[in-house]
Structures are given as structure tokens and as C-alpha cells.
C-alpha positions in Angstrom: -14.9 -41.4 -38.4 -12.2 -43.8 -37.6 -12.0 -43.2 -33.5 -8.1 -42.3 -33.7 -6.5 -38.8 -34.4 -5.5 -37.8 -37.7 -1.8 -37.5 -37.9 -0.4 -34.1 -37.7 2.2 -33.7 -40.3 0.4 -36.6 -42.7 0.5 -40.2 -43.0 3.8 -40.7 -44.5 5.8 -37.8 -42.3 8.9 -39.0 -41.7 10.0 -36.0 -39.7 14.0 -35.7 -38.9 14.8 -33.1 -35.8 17.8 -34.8 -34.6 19.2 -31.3 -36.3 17.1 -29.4 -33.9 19.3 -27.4 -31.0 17.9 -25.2 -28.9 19.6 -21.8 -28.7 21.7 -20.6 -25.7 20.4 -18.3 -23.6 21.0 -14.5 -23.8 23.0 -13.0 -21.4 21.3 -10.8 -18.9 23.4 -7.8 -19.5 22.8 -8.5 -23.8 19.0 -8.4 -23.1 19.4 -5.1 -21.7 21.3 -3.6 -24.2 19.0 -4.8 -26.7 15.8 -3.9 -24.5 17.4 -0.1 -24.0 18.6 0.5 -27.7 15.0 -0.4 -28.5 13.9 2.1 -25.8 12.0 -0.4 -23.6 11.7 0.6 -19.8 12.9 -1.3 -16.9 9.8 -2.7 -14.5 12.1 -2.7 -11.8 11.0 -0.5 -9.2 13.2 2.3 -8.7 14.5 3.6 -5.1 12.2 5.5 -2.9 13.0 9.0 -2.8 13.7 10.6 0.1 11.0 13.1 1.3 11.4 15.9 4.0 7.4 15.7 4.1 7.2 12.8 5.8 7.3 12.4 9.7 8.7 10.1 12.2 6.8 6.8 12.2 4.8 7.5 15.8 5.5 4.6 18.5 2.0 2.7 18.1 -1.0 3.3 20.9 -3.0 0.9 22.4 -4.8 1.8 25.7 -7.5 -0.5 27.4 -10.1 2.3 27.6 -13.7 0.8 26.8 -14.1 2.7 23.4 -14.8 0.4 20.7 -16.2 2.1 18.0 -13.2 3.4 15.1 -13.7 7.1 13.5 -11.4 7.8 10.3 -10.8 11.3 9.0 -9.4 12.8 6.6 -7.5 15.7 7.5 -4.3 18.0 6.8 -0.8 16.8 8.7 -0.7 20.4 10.1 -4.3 19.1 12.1 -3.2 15.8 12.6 0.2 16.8 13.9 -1.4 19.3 16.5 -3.7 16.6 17.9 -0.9 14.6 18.7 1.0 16.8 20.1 -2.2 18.1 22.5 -2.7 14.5 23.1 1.1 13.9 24.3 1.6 17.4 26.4 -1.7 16.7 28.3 -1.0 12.8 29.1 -4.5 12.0 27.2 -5.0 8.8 25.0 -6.8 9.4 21.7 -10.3 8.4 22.3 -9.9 10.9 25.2 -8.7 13.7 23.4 -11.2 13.2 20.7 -13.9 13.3 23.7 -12.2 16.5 25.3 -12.3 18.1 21.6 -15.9 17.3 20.8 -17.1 18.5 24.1 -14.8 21.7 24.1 -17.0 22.3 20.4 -20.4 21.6 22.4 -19.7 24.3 25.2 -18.1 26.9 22.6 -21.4 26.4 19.7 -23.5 26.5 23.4 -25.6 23.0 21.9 -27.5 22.1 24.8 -27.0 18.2 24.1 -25.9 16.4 26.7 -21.9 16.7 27.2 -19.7 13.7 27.0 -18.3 12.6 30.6 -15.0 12.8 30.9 -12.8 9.1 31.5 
């Protein structure tokens, strides 16, 4: 081994590329004419479509209350609207409603756990 690299195109490689040029660059609207007579898709994302399904953004919650422990459900919009809306009419933060709702199911199922206190 001789410690040096071998040359690439060959010892005696005169190479000329002063003739070398680089192309222009497509135009944006000729790469999409070429990309869509080839039948390639766009990855642009495409506008949001409008939805009746989907409510108001709610005005966010936050109440000093003590509760510090988070619950997440699943459930239907119907179920999630009504809680709300009992939670609004009555003047009730979340955590309390959810409290009202589980010991409302205690008294009607007659468990004879202790009830939650109300607060």
C-alpha cells in the first residue's frame, strides 16, 4: 500500500468540465404540469371543510376547587353536551357536577357507600 488514495478517474485523467453548465431551474408552474400530466398528487394540504358537527369552542374553565386528580372519558357529544349545559344552568364547576352526578347514581342504585360531600 502506498498511504495516498488512488486517483479516481486514473493516473493520466486529464478531465475537461469547463463545458459543464448546470441547467436552469424549472419553473414552478412547469413542474406542476409535468407532476399532474403524470398523475402525481399534490402534498399540500387541502382546506378544512367546513362541518355543521362541530360546536363552538367552549370559553376554557379553571376554578380553584382542591380537586386534583384528572378523569377522561369517552363519551357521545349528545352526553357531553348535556353535562355542560347542567353544569352552566345550575352555576356548578365540573369537578362538582361530576360529584353531584356520581352521588345522584349512589342514592338511585341505593349503594350504601359512603356519599360524596358536597363543596
Amino acid at each position: 500500500m502506498s498511504g495516498g488514495r488512488a486517483p479516481l478517474f486514473g493516473q493520466d485523467a486529464d478531465l475537461d468540465l469547463s463545458g459543464f453548465k448546470p441547467k436552469a431551474a424549472a419553473k414552478p408552474d412547469q413542474v406542476r404540469d409535468v407532476a399532474e400530466q403524470a398523475g402525481f398528487r399534490s402534498r399540500e394540504a387541502s382546506p378544512p371543510l367546513a362541518t355543521t358537527t362541530d360546536p363552538a369552542p367552549r370559553e376554557p374553565r379553571r376554578y380553584r376547587t382542591g380537586r386534583n386528580v384528572q378523569l377522561n372519558l369517552k363519551v357521545r357529544r349528545e352526553t357531553v353536551d348535556a353535562f355542560y349545559k347542567i353544569a352552566d344552568q345550575q352555576g356548578w364547576v365540573l369537578g362538582e357536577a361530576f360529584e353531584r352526578a356520581v352521588a345522584a347514581l349512589q342514592r338511585d342504585l341505593g349503594d350504601g357507600s359512603r356519599e360524596l360531600s358536597e363543596g
